[in-house]
N, C-alpha and C positions, 0 to 999 in steps of 0.2 A: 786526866779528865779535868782535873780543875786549871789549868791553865788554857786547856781548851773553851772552858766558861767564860772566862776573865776574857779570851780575846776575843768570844764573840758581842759577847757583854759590850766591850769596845768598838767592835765593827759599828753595831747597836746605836751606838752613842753621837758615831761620826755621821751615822745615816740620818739619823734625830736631826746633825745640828745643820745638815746641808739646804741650804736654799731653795724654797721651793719654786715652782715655773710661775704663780701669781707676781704679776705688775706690780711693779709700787707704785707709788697715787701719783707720782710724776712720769712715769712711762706711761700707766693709764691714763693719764689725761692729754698726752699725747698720739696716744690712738685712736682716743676717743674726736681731737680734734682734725684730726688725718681722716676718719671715715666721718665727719661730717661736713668736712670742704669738700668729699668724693661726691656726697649727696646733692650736696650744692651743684655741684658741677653737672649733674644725674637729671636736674629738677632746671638747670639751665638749659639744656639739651631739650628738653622735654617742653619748655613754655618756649621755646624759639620754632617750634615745627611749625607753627604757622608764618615762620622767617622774618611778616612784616613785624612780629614782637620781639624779634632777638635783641635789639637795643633794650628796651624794657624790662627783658630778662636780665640782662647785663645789669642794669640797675637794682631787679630786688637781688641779686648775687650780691652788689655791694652793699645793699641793704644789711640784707642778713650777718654778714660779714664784719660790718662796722658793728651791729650790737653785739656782735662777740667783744670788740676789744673798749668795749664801754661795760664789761661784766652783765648783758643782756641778751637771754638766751630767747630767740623770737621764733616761731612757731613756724616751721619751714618752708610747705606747702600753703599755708594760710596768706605770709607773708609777700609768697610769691605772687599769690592768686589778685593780691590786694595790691601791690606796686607794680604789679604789668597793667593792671587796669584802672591807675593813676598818672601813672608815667607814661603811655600808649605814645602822646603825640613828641613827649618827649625825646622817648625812646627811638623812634623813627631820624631824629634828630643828626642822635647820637650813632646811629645805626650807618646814617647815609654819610655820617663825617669817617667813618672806619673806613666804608669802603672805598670811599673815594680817594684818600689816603693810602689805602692796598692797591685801586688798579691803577695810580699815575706811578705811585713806588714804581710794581711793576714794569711799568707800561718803559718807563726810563732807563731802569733798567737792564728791561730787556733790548732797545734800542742801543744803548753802551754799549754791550756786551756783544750785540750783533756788529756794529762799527768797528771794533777791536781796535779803537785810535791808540795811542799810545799812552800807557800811564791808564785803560781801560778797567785793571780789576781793581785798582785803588778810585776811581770813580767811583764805581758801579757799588763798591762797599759804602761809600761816602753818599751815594742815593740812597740805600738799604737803611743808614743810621740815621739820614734826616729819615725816614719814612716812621722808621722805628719811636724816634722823638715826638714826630706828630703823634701819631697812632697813642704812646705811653702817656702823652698831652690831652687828650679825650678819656681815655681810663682815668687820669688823675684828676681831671673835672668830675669824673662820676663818685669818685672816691669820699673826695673833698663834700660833696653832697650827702652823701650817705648817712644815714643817721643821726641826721643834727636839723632843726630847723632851718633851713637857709635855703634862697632861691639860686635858680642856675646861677646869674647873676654876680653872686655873690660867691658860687663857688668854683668859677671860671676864675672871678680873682684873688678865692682863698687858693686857688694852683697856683697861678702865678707867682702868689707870694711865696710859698715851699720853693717852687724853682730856684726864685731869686734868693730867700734866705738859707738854700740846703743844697747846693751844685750838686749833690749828690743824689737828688729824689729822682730826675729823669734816669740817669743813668740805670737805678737800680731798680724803677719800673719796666724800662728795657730789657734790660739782663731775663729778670720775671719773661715777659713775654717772649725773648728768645730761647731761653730754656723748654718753654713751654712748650715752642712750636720744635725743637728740636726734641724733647720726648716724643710727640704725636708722629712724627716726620720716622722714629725707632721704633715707634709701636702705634701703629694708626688707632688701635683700639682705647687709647689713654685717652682717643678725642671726646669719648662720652662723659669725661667726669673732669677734665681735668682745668674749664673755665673756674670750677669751685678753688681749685688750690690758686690758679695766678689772680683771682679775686681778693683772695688773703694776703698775696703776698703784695699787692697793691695796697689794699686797707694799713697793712703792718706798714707797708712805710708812713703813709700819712700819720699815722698812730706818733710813729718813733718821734714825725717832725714836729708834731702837737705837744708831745710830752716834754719833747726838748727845751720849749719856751715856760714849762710850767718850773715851779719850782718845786726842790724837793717833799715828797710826802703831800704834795695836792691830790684833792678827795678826786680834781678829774684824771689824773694819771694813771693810765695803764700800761699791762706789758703789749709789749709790741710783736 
């Protein structure tokens, strides 16, 4: 009998010391910021139905998104309501440079591809990645605007300047928007949420490229 105690005593012990299913504050704060870029995305979707404001939406998405990575947690819906109905004509702007960007991509595209000249799929990718660059060139003007005082103006040539100082910003605003649409394109259903995550993942770079010129332990540095 007693060494039957002793071993359950032990079972006891080992059950005591096993880990339980609660998050640690860096898993949690990872989920936390995973289901509130879905919101984002949720609340983009939702201020774009009446279409002519989808630019606008796009803008308080980066809105929102930059005072995250400025440690500023802005009020979602609020935020939203307040920068589509500042940004209106802005937005329209920004709205009709997308698309016009998507139907020529398109439109060339599909013209190569119907011709089938020689050397046709290495074109037709080579229209797709200019269209791609434009297209990630208008997200990074919005970005660049986001949460900072500064006029388009000003943030058409704070893009420019990432370009040129970080060869790597267009590319990896790209990447973002191709992934994006290649989720959607796997599961049509991601299209309701998922402008909130390639919003982030736009902001995150402009973030990474602001921090890069700061020096270490600047009050303005964040993670990216």
């Amino acid at each position: 009998m007693k060494p039957m105690a002793v071993q359950r005593t032990a079972q006891a012990r080992r059950r005591a010391q096993r880990p339980g299913w609660a998050l640690s504050p860096e898993r949690g704060e990872q989920v936390r910021t995973a289901a509130e870029t879905m919101a984002v995305g949720a609340l983009f979707l939702l201020f774009s139905l009446p279409v002519v404001t989808a630019g606008a939406a796009w803008c308080a998405a980066a809105e929102v998104v930059a005072g995250w990575h400025r440690k500023r947690e802005l009020p979602l819906l609020r935020t939203f309501a307040a920068v589509v109905r500042r940004d209106l004509a802005a937005g329209l702007v920004v709205e009709g440079a997308l698309l016009a960007v998507g139907a020529l991509t398109w439109f060339e595209v599909h013209v190569v591809l119907g011709a089938r000249m020689p050397g046709y799929p290495v074109e037709a990718a080579a229209l797709a990645l200019l269209g791609g660059l434009a297209g990630g060139s208008v997200l990074l003007v919005v970005a660049c605007r986001a949460g900072a005082e500064r006029s388009w103006r000003d943030a058409v040539r704070d893009a420019a300047g990432h370009a040129r100082s970080m060869p790597s910003t267009l590319p990896l605003v790209v990447t973002a928007m191709a992934f994006t649409a290649v989720l959607i394109a796997i599961v049509p259903a991601f299209a309701g949420f998922m402008a909130g995550p390639l919003a982030f993942a736009v902001s995150a770079v402009v973030t990474r490229n602001r921090n890069a010129g700061l020096p270490a332990g600047h009050p303005e540095a964040s993670d990216a």
